[in-house]
Biotite code that builds the C-alpha atoms (Angstrom):
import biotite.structure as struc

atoms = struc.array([
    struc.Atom([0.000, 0.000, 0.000], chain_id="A", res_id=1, res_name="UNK", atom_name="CA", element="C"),
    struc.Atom([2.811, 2.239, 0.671], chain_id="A", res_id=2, res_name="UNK", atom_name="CA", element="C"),
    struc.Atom([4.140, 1.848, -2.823], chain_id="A", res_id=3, res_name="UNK", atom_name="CA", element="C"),
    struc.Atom([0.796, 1.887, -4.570], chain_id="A", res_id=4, res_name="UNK", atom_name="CA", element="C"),
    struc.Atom([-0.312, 5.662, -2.966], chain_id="A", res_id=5, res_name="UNK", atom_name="CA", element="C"),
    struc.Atom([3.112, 7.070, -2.851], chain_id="A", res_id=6, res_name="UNK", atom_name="CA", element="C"),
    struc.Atom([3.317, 7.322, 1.161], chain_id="A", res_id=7, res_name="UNK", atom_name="CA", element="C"),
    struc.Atom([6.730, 6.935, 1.754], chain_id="A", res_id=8, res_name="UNK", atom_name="CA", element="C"),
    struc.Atom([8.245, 10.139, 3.850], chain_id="A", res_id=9, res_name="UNK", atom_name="CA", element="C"),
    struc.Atom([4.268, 10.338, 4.443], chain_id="A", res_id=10, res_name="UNK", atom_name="CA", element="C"),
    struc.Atom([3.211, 7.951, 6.420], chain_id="A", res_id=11, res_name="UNK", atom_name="CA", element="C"),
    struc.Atom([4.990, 5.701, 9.188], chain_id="A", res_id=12, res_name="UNK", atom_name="CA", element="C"),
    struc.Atom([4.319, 2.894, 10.824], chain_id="A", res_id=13, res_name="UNK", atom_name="CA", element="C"),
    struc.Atom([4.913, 2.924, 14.529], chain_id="A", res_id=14, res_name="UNK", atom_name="CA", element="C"),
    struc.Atom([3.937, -0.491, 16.076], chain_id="A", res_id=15, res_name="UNK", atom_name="CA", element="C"),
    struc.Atom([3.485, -0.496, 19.919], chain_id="A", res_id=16, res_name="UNK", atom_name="CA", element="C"),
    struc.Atom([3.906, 3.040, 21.602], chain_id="A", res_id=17, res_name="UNK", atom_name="CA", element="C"),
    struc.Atom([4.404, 3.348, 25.199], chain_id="A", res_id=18, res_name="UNK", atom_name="CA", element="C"),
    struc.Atom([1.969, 5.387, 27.015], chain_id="A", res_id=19, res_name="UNK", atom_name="CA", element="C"),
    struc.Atom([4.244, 7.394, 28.465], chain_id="A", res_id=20, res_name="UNK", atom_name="CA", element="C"),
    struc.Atom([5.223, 8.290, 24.229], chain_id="A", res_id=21, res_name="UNK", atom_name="CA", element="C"),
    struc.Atom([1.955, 8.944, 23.333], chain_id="A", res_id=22, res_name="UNK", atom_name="CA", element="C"),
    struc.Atom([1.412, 12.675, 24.033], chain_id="A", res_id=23, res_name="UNK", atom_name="CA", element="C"),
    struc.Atom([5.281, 12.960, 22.131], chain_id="A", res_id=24, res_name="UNK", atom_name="CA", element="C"),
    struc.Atom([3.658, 10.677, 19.094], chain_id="A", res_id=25, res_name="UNK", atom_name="CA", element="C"),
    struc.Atom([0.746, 12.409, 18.731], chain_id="A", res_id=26, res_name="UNK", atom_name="CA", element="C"),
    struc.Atom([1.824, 16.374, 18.964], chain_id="A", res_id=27, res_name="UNK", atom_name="CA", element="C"),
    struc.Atom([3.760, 15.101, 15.468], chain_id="A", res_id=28, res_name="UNK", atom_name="CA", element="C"),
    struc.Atom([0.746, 15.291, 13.629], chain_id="A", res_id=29, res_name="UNK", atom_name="CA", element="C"),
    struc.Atom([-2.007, 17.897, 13.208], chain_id="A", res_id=30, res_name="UNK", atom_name="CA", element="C"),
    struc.Atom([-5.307, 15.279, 12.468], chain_id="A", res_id=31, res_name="UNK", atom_name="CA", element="C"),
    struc.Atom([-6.370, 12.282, 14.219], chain_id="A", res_id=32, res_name="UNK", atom_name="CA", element="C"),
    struc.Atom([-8.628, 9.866, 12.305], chain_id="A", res_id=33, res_name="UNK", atom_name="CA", element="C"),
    struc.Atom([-11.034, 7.432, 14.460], chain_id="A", res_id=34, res_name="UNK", atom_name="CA", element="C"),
    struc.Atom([-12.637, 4.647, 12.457], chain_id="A", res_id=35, res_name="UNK", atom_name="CA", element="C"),
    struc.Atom([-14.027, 2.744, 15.414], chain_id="A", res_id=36, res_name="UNK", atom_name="CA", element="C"),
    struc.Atom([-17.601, 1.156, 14.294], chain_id="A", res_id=37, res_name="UNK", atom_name="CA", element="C"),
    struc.Atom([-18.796, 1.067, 17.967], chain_id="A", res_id=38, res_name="UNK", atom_name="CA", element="C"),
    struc.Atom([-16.559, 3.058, 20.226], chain_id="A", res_id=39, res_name="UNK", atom_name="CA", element="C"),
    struc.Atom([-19.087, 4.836, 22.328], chain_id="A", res_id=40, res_name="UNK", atom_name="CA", element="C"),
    struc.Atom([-16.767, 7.194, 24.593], chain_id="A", res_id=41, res_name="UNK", atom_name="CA", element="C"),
    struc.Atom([-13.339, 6.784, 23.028], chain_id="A", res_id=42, res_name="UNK", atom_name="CA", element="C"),
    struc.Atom([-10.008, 8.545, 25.500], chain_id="A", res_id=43, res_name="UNK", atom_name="CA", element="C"),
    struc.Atom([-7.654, 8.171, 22.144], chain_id="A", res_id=44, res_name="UNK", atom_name="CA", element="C"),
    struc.Atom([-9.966, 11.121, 21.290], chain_id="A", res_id=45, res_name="UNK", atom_name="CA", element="C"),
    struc.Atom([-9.688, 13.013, 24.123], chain_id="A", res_id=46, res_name="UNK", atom_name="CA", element="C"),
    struc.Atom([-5.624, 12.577, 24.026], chain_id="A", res_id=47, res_name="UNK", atom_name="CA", element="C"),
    struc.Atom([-5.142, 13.542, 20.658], chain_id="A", res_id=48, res_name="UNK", atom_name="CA", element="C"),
    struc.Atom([-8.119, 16.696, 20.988], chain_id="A", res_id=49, res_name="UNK", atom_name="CA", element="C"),
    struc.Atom([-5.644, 17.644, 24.139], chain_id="A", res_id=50, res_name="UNK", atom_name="CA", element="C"),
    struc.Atom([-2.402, 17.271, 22.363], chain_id="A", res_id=51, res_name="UNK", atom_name="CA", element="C"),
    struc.Atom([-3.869, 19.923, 19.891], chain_id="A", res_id=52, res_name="UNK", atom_name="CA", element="C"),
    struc.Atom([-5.008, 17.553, 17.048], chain_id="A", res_id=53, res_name="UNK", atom_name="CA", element="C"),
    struc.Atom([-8.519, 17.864, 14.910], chain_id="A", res_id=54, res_name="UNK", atom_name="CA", element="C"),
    struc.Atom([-10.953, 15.091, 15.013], chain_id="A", res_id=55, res_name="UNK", atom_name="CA", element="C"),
    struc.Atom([-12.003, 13.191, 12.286], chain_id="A", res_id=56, res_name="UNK", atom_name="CA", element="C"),
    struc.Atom([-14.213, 10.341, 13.504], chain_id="A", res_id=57, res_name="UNK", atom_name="CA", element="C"),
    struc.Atom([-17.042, 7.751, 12.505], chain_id="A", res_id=58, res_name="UNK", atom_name="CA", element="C"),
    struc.Atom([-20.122, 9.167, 13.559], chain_id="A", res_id=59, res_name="UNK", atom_name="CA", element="C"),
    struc.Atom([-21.220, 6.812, 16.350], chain_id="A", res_id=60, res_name="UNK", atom_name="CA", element="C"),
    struc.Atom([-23.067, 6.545, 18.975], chain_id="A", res_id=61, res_name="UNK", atom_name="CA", element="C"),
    struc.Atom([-21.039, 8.849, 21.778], chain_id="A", res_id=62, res_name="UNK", atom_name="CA", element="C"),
    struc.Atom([-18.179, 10.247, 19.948], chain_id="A", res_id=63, res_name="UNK", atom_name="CA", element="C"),
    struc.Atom([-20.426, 13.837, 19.401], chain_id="A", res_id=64, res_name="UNK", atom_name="CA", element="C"),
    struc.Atom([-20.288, 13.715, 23.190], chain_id="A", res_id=65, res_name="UNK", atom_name="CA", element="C"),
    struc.Atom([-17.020, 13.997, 23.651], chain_id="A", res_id=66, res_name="UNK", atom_name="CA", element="C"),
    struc.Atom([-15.869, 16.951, 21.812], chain_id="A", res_id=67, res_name="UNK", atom_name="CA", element="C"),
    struc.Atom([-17.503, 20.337, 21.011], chain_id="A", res_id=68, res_name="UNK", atom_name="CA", element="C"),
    struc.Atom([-18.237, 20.564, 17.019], chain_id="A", res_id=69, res_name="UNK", atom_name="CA", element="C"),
    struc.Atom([-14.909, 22.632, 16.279], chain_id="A", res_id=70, res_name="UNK", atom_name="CA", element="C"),
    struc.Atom([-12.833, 19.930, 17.258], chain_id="A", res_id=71, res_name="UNK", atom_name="CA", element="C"),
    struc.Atom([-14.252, 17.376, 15.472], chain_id="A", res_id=72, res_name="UNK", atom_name="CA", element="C"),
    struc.Atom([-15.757, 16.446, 12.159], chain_id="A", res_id=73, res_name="UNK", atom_name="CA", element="C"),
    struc.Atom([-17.525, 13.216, 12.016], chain_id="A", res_id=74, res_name="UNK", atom_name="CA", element="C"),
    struc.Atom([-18.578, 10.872, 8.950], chain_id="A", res_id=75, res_name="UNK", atom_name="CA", element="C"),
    struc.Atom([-21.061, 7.675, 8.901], chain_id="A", res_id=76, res_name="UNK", atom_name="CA", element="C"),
    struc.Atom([-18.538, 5.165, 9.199], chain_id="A", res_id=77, res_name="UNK", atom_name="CA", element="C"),
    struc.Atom([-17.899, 4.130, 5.031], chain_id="A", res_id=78, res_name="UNK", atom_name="CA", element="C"),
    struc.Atom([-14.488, 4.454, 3.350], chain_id="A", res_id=79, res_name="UNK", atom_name="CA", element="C"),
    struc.Atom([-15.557, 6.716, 0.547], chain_id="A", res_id=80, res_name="UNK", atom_name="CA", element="C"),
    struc.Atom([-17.088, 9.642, 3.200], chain_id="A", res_id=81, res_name="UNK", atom_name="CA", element="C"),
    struc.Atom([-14.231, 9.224, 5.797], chain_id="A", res_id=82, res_name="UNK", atom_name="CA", element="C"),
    struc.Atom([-11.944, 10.147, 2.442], chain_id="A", res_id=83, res_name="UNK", atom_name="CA", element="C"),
    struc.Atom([-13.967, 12.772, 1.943], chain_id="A", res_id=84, res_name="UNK", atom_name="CA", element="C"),
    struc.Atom([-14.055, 14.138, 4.885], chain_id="A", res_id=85, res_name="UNK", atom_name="CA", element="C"),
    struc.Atom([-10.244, 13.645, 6.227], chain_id="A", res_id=86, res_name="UNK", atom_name="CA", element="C"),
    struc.Atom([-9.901, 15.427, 2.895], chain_id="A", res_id=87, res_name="UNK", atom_name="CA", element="C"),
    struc.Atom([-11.643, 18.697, 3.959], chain_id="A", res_id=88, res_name="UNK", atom_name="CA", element="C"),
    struc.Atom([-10.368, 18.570, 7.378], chain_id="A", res_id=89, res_name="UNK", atom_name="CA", element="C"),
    struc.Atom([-6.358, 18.068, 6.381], chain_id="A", res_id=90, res_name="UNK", atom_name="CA", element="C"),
    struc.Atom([-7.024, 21.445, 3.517], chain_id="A", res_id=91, res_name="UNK", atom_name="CA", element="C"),
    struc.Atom([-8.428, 23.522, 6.425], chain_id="A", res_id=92, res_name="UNK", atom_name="CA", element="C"),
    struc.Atom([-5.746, 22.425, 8.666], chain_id="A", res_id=93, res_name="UNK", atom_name="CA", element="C"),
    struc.Atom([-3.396, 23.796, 5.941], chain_id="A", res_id=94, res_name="UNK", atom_name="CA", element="C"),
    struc.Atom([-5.616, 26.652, 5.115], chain_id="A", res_id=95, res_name="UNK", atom_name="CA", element="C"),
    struc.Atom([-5.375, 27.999, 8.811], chain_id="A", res_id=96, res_name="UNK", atom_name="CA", element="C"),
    struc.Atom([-2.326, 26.760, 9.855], chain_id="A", res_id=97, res_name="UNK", atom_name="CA", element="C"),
    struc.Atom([-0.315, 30.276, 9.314], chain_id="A", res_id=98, res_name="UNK", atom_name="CA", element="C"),
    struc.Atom([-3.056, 31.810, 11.677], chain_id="A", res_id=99, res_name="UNK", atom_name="CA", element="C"),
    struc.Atom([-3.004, 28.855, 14.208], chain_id="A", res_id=100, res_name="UNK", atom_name="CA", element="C"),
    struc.Atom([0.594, 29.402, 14.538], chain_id="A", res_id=101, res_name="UNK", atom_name="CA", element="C"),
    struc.Atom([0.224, 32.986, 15.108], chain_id="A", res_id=102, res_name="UNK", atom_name="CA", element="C"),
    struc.Atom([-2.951, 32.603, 17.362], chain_id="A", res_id=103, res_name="UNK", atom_name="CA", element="C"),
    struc.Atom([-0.531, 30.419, 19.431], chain_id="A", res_id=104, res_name="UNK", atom_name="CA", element="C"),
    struc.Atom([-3.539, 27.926, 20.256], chain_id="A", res_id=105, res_name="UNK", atom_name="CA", element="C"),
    struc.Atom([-4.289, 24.925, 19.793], chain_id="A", res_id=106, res_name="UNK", atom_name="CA", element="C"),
    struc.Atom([-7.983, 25.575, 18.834], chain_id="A", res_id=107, res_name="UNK", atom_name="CA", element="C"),
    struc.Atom([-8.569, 25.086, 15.193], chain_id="A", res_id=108, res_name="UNK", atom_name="CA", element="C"),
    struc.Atom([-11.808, 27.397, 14.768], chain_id="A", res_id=109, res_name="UNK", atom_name="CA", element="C"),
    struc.Atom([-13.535, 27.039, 11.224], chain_id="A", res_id=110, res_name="UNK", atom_name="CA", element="C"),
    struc.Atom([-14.382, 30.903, 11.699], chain_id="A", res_id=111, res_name="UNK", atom_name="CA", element="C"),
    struc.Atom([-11.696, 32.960, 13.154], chain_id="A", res_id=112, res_name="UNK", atom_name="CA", element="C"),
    struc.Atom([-13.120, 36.204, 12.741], chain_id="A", res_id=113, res_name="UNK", atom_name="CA", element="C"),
    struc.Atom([-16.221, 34.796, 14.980], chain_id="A", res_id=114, res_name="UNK", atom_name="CA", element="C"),
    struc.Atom([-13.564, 33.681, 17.447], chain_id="A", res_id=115, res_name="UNK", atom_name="CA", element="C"),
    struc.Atom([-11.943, 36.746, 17.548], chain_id="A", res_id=116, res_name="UNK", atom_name="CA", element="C"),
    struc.Atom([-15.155, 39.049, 18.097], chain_id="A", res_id=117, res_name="UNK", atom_name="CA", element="C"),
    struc.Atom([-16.167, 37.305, 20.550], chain_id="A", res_id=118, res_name="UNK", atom_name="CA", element="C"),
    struc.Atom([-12.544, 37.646, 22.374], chain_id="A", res_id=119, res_name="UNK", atom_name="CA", element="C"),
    struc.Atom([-13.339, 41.529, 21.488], chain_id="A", res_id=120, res_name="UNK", atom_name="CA", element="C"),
    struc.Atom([-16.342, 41.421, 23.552], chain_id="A", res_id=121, res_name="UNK", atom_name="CA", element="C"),
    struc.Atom([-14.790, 39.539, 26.153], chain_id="A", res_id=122, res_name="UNK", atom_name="CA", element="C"),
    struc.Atom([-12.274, 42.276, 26.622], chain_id="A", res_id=123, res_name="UNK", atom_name="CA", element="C"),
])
């Protein structure tokens, strides 16, 4: 598979990670994808949502629990729409990721000019 989609330098395989390495692991990236068909409260979220990742998860039962909606982006749990919708998520990671690096944050808000009136009114 590696070959076939041209993921080498992409994409690497990892094996067992201690859990004391996960927080290091997962600050690495900028997306987590959940597939889980039945996870119904699932922590790997809540690590990777703390480590400053975006969600991209099935959409089942529990998982819209866990995180507010501009954390996480959810899809019914079929190959095609996950693609799809990892897709969207990883160009608006790219499209905001010169302001999230200014903002400093790791909140990765779909409207920044609606997070930053209401840190205006805040003021």
């Amino acid at each position: 598979m590696m070959e076939r989609e041209h993921l080498h330098g992409r994409v690497e395989f990892l094996g067992y990670v201690p859990h004391s390495s996960v927080r290091d692991v997962l600050v690495r990236g900028n997306v987590f994808l959940n597939c889980s068909l039945a996870e119904s409260f699932c922590v790997a979220i809540l690590e990777a949502a703390s480590a400053g990742l975006f969600v991209v998860s099935t959409n089942v039962r529990g998982v819209s629990e866990v995180l507010p909606p501009e954390m996480i982006h959810h899809a019914d749990p079929n190959v095609c729409l996950l693609g799809i919708t990892l897709h969207f998520v990883v160009f608006l990671v790219e499209l905001w990721q010169p302001l999230y690096l200014i903002d400093g944050g790791p909140d990765l808000c779909i409207d920044k000019d609606k997070k930053h009136s209401n840190d205006n009114e805040n003021s």
